[in-house]
N, CA, C and O atoms as a printed pandas DataFrame, in Angstrom:
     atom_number atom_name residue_name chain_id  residue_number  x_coord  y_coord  z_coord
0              1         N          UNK        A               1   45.796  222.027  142.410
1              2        CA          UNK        A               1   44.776  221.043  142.670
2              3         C          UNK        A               1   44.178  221.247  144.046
3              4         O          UNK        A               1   44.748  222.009  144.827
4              5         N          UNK        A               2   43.074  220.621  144.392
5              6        CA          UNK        A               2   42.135  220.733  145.698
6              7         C          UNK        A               2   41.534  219.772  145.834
7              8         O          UNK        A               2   41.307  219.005  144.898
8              9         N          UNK        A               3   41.166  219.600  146.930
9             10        CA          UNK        A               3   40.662  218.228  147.273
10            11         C          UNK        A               3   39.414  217.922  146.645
11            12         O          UNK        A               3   39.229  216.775  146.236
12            13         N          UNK        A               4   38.548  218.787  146.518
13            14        CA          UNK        A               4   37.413  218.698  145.742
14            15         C          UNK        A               4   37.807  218.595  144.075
15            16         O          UNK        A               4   37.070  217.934  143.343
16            17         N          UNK        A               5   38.782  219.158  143.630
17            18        CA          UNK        A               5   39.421  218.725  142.029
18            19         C          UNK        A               5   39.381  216.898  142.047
19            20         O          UNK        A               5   38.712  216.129  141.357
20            21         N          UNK        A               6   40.242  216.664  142.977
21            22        CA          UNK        A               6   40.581  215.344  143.203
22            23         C          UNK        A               6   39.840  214.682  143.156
23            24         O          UNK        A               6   39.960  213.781  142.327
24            25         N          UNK        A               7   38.697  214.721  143.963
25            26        CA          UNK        A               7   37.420  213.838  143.993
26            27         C          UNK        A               7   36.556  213.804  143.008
27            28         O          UNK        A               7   36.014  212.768  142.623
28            29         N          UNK        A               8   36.342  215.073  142.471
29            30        CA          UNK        A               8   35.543  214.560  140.997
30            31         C          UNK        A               8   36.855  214.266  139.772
31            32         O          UNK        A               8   36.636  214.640  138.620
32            33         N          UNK        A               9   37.898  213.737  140.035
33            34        CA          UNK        A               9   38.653  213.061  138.609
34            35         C          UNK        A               9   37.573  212.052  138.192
35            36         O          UNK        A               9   36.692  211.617  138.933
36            37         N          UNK        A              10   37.751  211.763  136.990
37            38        CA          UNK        A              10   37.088  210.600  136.026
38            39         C          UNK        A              10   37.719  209.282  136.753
39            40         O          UNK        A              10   38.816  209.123  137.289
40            41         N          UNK        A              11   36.487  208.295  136.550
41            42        CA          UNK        A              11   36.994  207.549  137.137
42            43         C          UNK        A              11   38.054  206.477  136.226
43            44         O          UNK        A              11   38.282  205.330  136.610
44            45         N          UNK        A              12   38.389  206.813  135.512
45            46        CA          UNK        A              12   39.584  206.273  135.106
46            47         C          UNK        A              12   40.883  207.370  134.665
47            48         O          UNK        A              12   41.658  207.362  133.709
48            49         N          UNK        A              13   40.723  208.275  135.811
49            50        CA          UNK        A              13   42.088  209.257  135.168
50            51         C          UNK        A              13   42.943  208.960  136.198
51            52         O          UNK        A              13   42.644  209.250  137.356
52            53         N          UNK        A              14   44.276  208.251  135.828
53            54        CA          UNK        A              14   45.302  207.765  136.864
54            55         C          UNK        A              14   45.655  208.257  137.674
55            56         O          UNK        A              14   46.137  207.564  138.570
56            57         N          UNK        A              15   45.621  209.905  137.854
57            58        CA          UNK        A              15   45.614  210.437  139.682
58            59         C          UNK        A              15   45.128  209.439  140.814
59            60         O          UNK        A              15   45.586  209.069  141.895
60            61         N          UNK        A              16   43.851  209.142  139.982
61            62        CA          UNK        A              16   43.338  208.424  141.597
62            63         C          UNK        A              16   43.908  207.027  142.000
63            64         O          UNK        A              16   43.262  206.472  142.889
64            65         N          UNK        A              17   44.944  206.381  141.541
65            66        CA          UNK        A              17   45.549  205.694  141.699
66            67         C          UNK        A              17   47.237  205.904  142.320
67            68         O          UNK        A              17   48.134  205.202  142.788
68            69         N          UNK        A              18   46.993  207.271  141.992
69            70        CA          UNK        A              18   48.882  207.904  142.368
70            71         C          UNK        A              18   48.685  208.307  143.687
71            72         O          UNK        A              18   47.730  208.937  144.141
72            73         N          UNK        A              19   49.977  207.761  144.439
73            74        CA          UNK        A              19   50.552  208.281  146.043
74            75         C          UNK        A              19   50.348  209.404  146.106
75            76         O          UNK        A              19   50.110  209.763  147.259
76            77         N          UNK        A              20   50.310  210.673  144.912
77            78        CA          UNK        A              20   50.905  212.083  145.793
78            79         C          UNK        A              20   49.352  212.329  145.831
79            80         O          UNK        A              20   48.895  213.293  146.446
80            81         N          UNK        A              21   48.554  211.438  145.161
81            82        CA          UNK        A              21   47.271  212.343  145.238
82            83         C          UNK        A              21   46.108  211.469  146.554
83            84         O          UNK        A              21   44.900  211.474  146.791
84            85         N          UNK        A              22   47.222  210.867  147.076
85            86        CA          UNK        A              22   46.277  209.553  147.776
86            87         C          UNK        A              22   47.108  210.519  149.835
87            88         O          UNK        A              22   48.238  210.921  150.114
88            89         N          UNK        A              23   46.167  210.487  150.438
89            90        CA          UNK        A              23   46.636  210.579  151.698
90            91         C          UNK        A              23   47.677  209.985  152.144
91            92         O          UNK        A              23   48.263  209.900  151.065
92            93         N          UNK        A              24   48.449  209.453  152.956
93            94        CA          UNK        A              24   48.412  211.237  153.523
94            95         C          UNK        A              24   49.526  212.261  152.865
95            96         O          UNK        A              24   49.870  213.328  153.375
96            97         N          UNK        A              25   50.057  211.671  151.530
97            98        CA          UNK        A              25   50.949  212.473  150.637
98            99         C          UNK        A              25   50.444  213.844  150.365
99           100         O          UNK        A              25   51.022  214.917  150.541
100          101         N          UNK        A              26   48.997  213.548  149.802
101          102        CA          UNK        A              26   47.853  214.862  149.613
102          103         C          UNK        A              26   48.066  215.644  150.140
103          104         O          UNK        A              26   48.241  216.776  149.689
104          105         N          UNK        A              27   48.126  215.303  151.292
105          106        CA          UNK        A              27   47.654  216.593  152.208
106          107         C          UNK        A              27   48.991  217.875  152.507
107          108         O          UNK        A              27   49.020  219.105  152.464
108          109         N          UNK        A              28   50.142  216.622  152.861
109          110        CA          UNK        A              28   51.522  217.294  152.624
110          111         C          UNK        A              28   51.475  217.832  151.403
111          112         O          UNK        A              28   51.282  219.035  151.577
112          113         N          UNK        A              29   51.562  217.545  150.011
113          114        CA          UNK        A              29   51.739  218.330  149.284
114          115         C          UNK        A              29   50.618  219.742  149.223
115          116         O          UNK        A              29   50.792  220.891  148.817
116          117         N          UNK        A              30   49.797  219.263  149.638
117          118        CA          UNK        A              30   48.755  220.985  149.621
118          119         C          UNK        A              30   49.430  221.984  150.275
119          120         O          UNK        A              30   49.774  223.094  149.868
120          121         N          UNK        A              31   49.613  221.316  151.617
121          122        CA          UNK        A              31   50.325  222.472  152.527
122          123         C          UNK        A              31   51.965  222.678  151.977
123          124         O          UNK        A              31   52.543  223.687  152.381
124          125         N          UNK        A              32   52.514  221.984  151.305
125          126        CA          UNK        A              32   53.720  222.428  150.506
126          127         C          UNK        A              32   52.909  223.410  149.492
127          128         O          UNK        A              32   52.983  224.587  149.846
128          129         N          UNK        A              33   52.220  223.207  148.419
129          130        CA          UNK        A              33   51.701  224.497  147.719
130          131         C          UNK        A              33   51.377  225.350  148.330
131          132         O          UNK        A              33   51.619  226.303  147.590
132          133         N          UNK        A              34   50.847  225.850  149.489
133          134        CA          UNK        A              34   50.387  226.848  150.088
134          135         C          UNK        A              34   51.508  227.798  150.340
135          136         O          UNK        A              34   51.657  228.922  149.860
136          137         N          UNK        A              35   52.115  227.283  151.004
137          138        CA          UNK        A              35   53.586  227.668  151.647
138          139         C          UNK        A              35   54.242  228.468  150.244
139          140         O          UNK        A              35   54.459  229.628  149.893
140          141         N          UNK        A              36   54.389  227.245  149.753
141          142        CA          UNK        A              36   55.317  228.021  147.992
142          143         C          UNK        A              36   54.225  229.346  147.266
143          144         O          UNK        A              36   54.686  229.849  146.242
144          145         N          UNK        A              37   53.396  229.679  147.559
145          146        CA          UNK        A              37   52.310  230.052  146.883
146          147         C          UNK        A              37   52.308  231.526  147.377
147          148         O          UNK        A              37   52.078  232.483  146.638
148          149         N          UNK        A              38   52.639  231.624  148.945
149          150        CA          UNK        A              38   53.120  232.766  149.639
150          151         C          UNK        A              38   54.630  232.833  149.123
151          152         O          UNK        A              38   54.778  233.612  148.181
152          153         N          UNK        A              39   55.420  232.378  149.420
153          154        CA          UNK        A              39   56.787  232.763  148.798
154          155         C          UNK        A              39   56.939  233.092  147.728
155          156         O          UNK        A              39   57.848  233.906  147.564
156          157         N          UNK        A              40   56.097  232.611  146.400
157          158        CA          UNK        A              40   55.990  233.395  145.372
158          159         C          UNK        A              40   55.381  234.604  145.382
159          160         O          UNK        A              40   55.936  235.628  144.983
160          161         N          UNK        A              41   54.108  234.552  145.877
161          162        CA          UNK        A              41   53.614  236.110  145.905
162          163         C          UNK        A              41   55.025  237.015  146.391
163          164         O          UNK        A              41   55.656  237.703  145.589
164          165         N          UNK        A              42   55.371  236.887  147.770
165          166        CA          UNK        A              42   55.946  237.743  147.817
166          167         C          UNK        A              42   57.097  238.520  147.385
167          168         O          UNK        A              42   57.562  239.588  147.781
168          169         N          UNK        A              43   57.526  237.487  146.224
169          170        CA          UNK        A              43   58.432  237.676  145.460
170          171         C          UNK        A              43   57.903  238.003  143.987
171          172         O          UNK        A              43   58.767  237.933  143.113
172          173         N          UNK        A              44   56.519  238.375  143.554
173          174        CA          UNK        A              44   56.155  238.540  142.590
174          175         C          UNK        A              44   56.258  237.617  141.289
175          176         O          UNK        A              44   56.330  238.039  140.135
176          177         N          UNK        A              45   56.251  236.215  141.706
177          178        CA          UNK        A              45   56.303  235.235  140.984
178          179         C          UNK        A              45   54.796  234.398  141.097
179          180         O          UNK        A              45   53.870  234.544  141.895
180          181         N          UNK        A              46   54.942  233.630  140.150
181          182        CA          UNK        A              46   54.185  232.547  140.437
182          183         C          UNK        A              46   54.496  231.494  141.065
183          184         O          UNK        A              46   55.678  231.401  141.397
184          185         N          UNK        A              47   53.354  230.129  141.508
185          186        CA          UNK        A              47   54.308  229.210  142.175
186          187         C          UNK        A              47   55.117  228.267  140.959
187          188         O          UNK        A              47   56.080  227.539  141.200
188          189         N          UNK        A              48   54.543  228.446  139.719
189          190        CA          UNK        A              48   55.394  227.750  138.287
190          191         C          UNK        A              48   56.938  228.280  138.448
191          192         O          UNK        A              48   57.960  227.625  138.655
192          193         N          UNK        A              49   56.759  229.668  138.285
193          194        CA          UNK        A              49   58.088  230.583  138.541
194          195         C          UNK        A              49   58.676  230.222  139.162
195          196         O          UNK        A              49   59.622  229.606  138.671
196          197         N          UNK        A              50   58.618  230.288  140.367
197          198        CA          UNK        A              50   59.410  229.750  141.654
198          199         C          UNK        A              50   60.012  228.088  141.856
199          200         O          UNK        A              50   61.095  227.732  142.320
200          201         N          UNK        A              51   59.145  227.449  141.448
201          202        CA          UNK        A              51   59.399  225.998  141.431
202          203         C          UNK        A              51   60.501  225.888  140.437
203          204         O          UNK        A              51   61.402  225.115  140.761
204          205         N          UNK        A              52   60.647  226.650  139.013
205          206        CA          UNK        A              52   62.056  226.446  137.629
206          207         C          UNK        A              52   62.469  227.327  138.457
207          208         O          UNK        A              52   62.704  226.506  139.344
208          209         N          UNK        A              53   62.824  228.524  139.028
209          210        CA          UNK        A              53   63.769  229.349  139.265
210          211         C          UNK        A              53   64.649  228.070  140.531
211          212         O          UNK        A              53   65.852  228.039  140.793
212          213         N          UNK        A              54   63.680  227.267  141.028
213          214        CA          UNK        A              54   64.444  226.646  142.005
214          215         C          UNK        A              54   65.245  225.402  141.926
215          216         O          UNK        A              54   66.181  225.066  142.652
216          217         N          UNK        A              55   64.604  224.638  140.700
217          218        CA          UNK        A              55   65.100  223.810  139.746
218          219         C          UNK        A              55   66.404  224.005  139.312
219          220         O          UNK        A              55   67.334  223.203  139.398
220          221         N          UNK        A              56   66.416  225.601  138.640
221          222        CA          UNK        A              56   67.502  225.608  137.942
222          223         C          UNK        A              56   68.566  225.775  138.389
223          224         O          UNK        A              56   69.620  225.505  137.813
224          225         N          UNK        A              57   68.374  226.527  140.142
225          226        CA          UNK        A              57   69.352  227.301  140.467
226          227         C          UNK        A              57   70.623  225.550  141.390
227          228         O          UNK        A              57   71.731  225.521  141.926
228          229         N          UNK        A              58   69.584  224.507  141.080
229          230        CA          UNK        A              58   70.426  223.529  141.884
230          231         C          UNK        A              58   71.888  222.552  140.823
231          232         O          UNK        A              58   71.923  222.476  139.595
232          233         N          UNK        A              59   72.486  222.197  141.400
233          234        CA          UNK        A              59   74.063  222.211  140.654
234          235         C          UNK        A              59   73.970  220.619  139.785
235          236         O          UNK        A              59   74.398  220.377  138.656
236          237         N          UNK        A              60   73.329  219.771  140.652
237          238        CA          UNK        A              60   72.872  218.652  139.830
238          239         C          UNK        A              60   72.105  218.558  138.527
239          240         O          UNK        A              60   72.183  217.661  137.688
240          241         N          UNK        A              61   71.253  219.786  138.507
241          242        CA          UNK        A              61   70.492  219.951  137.191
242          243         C          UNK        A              61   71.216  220.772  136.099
243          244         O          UNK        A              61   72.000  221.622  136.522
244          245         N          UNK        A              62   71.111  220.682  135.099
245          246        CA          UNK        A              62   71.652  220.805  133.572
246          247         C          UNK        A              62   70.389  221.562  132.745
247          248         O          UNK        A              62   70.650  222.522  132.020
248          249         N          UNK        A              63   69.265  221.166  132.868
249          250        CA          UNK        A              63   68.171  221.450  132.408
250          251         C          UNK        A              63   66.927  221.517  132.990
251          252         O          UNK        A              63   66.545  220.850  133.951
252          253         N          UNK        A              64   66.478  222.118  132.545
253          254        CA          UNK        A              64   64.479  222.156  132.913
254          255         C          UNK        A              64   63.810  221.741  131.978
255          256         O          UNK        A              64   63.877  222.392  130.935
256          257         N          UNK        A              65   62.830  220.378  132.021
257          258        CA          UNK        A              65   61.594  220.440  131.275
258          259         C          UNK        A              65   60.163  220.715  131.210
259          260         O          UNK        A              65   59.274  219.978  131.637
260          261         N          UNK        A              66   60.020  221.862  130.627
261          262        CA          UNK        A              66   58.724  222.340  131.535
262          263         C          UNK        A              66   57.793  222.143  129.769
263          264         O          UNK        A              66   58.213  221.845  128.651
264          265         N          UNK        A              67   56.311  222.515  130.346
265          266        CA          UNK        A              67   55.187  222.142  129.683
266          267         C          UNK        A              67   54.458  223.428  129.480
267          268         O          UNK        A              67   54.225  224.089  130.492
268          269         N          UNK        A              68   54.028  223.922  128.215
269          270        CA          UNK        A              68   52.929  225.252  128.065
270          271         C          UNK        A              68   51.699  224.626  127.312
271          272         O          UNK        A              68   51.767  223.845  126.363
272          273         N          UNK        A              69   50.902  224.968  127.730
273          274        CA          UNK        A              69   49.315  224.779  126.866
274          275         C          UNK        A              69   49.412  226.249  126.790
275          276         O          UNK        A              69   49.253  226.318  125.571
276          277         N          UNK        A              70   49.568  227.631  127.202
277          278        CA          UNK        A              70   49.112  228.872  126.383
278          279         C          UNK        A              70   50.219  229.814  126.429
279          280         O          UNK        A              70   50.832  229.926  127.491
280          281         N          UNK        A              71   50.505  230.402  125.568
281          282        CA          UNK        A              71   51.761  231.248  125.075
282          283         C          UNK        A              71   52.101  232.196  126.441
283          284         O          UNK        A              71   53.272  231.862  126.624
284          285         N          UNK        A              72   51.853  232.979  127.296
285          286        CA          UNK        A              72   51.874  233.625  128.793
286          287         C          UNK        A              72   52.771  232.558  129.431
287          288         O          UNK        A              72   53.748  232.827  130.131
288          289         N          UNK        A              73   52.320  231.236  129.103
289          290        CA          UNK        A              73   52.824  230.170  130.068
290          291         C          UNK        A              73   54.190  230.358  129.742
291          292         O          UNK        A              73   54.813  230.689  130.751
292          293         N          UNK        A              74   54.947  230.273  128.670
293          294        CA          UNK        A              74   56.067  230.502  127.788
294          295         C          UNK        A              74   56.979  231.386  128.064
295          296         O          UNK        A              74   58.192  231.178  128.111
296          297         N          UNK        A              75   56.076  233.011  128.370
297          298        CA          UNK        A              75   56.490  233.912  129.167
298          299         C          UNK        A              75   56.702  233.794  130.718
299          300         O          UNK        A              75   57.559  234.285  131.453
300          301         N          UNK        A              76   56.073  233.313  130.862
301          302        CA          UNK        A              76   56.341  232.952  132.715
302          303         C          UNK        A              76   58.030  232.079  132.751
303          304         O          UNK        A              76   59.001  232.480  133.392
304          305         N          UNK        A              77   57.984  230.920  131.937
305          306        CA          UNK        A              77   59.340  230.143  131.957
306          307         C          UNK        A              77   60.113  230.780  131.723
307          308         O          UNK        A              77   61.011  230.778  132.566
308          309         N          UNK        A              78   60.309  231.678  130.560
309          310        CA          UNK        A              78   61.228  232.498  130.271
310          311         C          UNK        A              78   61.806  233.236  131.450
311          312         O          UNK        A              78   63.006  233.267  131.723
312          313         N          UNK        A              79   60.665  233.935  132.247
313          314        CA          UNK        A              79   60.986  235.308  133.070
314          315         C          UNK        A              79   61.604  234.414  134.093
315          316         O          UNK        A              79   62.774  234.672  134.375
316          317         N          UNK        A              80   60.973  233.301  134.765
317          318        CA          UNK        A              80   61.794  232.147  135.651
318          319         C          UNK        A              80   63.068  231.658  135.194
319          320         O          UNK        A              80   63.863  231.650  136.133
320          321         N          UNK        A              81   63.398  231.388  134.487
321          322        CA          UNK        A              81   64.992  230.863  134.080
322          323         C          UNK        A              81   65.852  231.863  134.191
323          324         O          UNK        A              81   66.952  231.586  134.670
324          325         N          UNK        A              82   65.550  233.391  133.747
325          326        CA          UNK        A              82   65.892  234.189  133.762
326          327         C          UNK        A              82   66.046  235.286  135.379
327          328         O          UNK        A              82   66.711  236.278  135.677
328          329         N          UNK        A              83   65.096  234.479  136.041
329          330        CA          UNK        A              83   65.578  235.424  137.919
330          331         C          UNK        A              83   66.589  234.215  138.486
331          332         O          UNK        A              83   66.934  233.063  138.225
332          333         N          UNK        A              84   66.850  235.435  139.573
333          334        CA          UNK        A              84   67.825  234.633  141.043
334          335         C          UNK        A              84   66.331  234.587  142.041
335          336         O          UNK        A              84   65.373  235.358  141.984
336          337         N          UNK        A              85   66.528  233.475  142.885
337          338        CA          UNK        A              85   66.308  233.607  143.915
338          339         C          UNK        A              85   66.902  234.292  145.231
339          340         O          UNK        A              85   68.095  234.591  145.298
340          341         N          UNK        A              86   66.225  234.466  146.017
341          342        CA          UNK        A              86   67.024  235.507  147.660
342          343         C          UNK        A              86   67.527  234.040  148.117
343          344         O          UNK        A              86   67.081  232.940  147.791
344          345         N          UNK        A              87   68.811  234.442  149.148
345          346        CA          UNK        A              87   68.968  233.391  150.283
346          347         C          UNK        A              87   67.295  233.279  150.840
347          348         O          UNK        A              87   66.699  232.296  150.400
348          349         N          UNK        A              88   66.852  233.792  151.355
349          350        CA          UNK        A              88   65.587  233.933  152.635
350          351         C          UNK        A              88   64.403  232.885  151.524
351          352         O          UNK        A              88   63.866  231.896  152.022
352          353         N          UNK        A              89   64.103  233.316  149.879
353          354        CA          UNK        A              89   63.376  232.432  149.457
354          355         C          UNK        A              89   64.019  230.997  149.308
355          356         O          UNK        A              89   63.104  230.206  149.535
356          357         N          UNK        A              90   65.177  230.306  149.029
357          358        CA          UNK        A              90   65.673  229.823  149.128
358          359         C          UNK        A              90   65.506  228.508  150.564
359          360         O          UNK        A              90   65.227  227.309  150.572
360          361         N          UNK        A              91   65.808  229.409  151.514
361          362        CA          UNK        A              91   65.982  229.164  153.101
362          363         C          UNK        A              91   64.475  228.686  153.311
363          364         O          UNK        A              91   64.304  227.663  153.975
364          365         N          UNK        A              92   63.267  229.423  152.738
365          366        CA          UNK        A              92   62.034  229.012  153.176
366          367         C          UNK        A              92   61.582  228.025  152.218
367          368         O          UNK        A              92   60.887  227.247  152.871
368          369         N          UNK        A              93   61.616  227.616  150.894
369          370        CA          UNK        A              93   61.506  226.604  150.411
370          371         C          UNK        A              93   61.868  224.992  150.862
371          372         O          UNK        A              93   61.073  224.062  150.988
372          373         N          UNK        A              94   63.583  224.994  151.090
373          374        CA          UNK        A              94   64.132  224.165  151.929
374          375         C          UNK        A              94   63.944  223.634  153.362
375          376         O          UNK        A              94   64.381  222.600  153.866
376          377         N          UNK        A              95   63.198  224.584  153.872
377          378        CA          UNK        A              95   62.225  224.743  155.393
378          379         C          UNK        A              95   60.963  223.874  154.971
379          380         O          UNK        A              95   60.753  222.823  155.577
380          381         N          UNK        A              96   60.135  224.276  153.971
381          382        CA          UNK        A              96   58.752  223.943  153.795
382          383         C          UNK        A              96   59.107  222.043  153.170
383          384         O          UNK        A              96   58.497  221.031  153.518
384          385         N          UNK        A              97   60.202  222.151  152.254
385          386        CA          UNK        A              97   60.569  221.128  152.013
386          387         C          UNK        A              97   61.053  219.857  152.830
387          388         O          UNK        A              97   60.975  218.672  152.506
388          389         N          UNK        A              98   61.442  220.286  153.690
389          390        CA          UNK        A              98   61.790  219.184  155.185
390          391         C          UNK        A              98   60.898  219.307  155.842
391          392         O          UNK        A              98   61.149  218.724  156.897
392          393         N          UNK        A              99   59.529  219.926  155.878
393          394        CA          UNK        A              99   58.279  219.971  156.748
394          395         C          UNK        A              99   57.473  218.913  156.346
395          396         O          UNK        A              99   56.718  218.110  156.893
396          397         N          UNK        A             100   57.938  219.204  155.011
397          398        CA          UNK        A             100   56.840  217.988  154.204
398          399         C          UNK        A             100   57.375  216.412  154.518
399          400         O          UNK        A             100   56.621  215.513  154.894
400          401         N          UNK        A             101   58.889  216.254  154.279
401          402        CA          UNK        A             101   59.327  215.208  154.257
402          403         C          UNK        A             101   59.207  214.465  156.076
403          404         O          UNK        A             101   59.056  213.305  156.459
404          405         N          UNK        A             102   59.364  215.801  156.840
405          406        CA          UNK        A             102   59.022  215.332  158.117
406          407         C          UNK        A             102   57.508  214.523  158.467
407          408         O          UNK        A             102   57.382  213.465  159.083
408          409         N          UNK        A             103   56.364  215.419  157.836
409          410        CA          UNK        A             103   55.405  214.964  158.104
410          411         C          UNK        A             103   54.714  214.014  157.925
411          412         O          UNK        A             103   53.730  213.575  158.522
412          413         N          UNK        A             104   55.802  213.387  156.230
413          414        CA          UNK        A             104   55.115  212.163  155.242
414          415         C          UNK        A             104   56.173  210.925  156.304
415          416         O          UNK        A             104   55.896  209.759  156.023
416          417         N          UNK        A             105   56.930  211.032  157.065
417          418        CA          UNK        A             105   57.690  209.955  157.919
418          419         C          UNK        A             105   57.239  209.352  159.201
419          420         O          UNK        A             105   57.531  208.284  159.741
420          421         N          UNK        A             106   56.112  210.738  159.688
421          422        CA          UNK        A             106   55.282  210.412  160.910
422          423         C          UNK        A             106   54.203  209.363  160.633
423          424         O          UNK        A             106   53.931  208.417  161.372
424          425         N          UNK        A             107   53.566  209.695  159.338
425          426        CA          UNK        A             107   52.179  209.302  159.011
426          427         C          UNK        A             107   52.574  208.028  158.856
427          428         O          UNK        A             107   51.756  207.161  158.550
């Protein structure tokens, strides 16, 4: 999503009523996608990929429920359930993840 996505929603599509899409959550979460967006590239993932590979790899979770509208999408989950993550991707997720939570505590 982008800020310009955001602004033309319909005006009755419930984003524009939700926290993550309302400041200053927004903005943290963009710069959380950005961040994840490089860590996937450089790991030859997507940021979908990366987000279940990171899901799964945590001890509290049992399962993933994820969503496909086109068959590739299907393939992507698959190939994600199916990698490890590095310590270092790992380490920088958990980094970007307390950046965010830092920044949504200031505001």
């Amino acid at each position: 999503f982008t800020r310009e996505r955001v602004q033309n929603l319909p005006a009755d599509d419930h984003r524009r009523e939700d926290p993550h899409f309302q400041e200053p959550e927004f903005s943290a979460n963009i710069e959380l996608v950005r961040g994840l967006r490089s860590i996937a590239e450089k790991s030859g993932r997507t940021v979908a990929q990366l987000a279940i590979a990171w899901v799964l790899r945590r001890p509290e979770v049992t399962a993933a429920i994820v969503g496909a509208r086109r068959p590739f999408q299907i393939e992507e989950t698959v190939a994600a359930a199916e990698s490890m993550l590095s310590r270092e991707d790992i380490a920088a997720i958990d980094m970007l993840l307390g950046k965010r939570q830092k920044a949504l505590k200031l505001s």
